[in-house]
N, C-alpha and C positions, 0 to 999 in steps of 0.2 A: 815462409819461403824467403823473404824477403831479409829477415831476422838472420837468416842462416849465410846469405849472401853474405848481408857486409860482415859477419862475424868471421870467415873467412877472408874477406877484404883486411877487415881490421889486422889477420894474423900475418898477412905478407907485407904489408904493410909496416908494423912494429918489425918482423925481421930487418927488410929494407931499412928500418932510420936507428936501427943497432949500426950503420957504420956511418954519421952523419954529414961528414966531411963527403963521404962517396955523394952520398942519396941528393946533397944540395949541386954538388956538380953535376948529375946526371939531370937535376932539374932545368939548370943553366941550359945543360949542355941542349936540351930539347928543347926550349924558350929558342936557342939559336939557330939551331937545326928549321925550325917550323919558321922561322924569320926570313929563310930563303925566298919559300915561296912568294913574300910581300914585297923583297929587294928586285924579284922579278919582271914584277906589276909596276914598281918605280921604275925601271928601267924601261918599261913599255912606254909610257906616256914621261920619259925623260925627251922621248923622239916623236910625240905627236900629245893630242889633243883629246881624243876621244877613241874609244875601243870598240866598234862593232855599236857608234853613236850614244854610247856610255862615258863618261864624267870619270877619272881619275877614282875619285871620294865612292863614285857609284858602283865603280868594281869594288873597290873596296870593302864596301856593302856587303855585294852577295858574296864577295870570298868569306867574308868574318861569319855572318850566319851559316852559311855551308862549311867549314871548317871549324865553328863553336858544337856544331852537332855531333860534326863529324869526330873531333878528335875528343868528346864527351866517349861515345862509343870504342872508339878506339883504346880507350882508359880502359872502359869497364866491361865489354863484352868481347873483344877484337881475338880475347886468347881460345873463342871456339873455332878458331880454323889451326887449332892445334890437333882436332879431332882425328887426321890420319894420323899423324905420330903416336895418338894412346893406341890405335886399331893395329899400328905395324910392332909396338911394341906388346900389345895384349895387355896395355893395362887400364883399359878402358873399361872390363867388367869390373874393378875395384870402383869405381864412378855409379858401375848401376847396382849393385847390390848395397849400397848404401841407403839410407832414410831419405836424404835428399834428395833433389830431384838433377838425372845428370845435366842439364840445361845448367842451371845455379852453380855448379859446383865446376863444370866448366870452362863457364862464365868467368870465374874469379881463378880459375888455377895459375899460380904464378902472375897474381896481381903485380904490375907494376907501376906505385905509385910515383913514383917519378915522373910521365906523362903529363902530371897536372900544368907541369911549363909549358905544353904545348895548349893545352885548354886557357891558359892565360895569357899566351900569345893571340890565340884568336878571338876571345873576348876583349883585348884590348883595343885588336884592329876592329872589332865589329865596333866596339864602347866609339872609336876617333870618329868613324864613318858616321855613325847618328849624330856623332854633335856637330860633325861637318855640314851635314845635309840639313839639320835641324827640321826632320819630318812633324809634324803635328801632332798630339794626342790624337786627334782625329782617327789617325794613320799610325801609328806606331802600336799600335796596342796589338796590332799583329808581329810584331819582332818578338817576343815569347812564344808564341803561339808557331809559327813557323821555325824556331831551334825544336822547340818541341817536339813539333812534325816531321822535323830535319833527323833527328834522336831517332823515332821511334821507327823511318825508314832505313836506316844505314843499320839498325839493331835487326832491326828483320832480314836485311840483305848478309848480315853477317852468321845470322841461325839458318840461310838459306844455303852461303857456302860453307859451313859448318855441315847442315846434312848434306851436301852433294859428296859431302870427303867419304861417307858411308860409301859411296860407289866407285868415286874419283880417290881410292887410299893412294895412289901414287903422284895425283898430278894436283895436289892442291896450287898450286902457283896461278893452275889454269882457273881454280872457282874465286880465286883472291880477285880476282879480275871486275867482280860483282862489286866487292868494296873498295878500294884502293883505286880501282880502275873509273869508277864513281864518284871517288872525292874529287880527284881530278879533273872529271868532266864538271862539276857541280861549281869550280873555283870561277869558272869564267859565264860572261854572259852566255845565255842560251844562243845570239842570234850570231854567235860566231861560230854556228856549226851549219851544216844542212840542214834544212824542212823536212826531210825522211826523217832524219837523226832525231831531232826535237820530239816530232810527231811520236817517234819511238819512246824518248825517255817523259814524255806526257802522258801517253794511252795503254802503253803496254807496260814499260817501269819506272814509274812514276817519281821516277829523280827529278824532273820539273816543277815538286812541291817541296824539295828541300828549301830552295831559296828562289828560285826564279819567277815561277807563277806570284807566291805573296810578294816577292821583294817588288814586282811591277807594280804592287796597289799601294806599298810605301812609299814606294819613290813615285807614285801619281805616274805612270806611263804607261801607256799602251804597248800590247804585246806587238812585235812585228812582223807575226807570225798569223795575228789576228785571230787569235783564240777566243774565245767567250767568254764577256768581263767577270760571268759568275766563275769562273775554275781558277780565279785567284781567291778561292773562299772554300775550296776542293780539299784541299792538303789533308786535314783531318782524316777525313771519309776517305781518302786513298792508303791513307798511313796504314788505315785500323784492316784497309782489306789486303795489303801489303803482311801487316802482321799475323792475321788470319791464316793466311796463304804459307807462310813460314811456319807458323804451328805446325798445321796440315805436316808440309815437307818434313818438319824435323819430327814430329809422330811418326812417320810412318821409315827414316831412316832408322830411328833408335826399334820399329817393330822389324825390320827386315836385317838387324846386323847380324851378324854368327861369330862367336865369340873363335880367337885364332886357337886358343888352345891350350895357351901359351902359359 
């Protein structure tokens, strides 16, 4: 499965750097593109000191790990919210009558490798933030562990609006909302939202273990929300029931589809 993945990856990929001159400015061009959001963050603390009692270097932090996951995913799974366009065009039974599995082949249709500038923009800003902050081995040994966690939740929430498009075939914009809508909320600290709002993306969608829960035991600070110091060691164990939960949904969108016809 896995084999089949990048062997596909590999094939859009090779298309893509058949025009090289394109494929290097399209890299640029998303390195710069993704740059915004950081010009943003500069310009907030151009005009103060600290953000919702976070440190410059500290947002910093959680945007690079929430944005290294995020735009991980975005790469390589983001093209299954392509799922109502195979549904409206009918060519979504050529996906399931195949050996593969439609999930994998999904996944990788119209790879675009280009993206990788935006994965290396926010590895960069993550890479400045740690040597700003200079956390301790101690403590750092959760910054893989948390992209990871980061990864394997935004992958889920992306198989999640991927099977909602089985029901929503006309309104995907509306289930993009899960992903995009997400990174968004993930780029800044948690405590510049509401206590509902948190409570919500802690207990019920657990976007709180992208970056905010671990990045509070990196950066040594207490939740201001006063959560329980063990659910900065949670991430894991929510990712895997997060991903669970997706399976489920997208089993039973690929058992309930009806082919158009077409």
């Amino acid at each position: 499965m896995v084999r089949t993945y990048f062997l596909l990856v590999w094939t859009w990929t090779r298309a893509a750097a058949a025009y090289p001159v394109s494929f290097a400015m399209m890299v640029v061009l998303g390195f710069a593109i993704a740059a915004i959001d950081v010009g943003v963050i500069l310009i907030i603390f151009a005009n103060t000191t600290s953000l919702a009692g976070f440190s410059r270097e500290e947002v910093l932090f959680l945007y690079g790990a929430a944005n290294l996951a995020f735009t991980i995913c975005d790469t390589f799974v983001s093209n299954l919210d392509r799922v109502s366009g195979h549904i409206k065009a009918g060519t979504l039974d050529t996906f399931l009558i195949r050996p593969a599995g439609a999930w994998i082949q999904l996944a990788a249709d119209r790879f675009m490798a280009t993206r990788i500038g935006r994965i290396l923009q926010a590895g960069l800003v993550l890479g400045y933030a740690v040597a700003a902050l200079g956390p301790g081995w101690g403590r750092a040994w959760m910054i893989p562990v948390m992209v990871v966690t980061g990864v394997v939740i935004f992958a889920a929430l992306w198989t999640i609006a991927g099977a909602l498009q089985f029901l929503l075939t006309d309104a995907p914009e509306v289930v993009n909302t899960l992903t995009y809508g997400s990174s968004q909320l993930t780029q800044y600290p948690l405590s510049v939202y509401g206590r509902d709002l948190v409570r919500g993306v802690t207990y019920v969608l657990p976007l709180a273990f992208v970056n905010w829960q671990p990045g509070l035991y990196v950066l040594g600070r207490d939740d201001p929300f006063g959560t329980p110091a063990f659910m900065r060691f949670a991430g894991p164990a929510a990712a895997l029931v997060l991903a669970l939960a997706a399976a489920l949904v997208w089993r039973q969108g690929i058992r309930h589809y009806r082919s158009t016809g077409s």
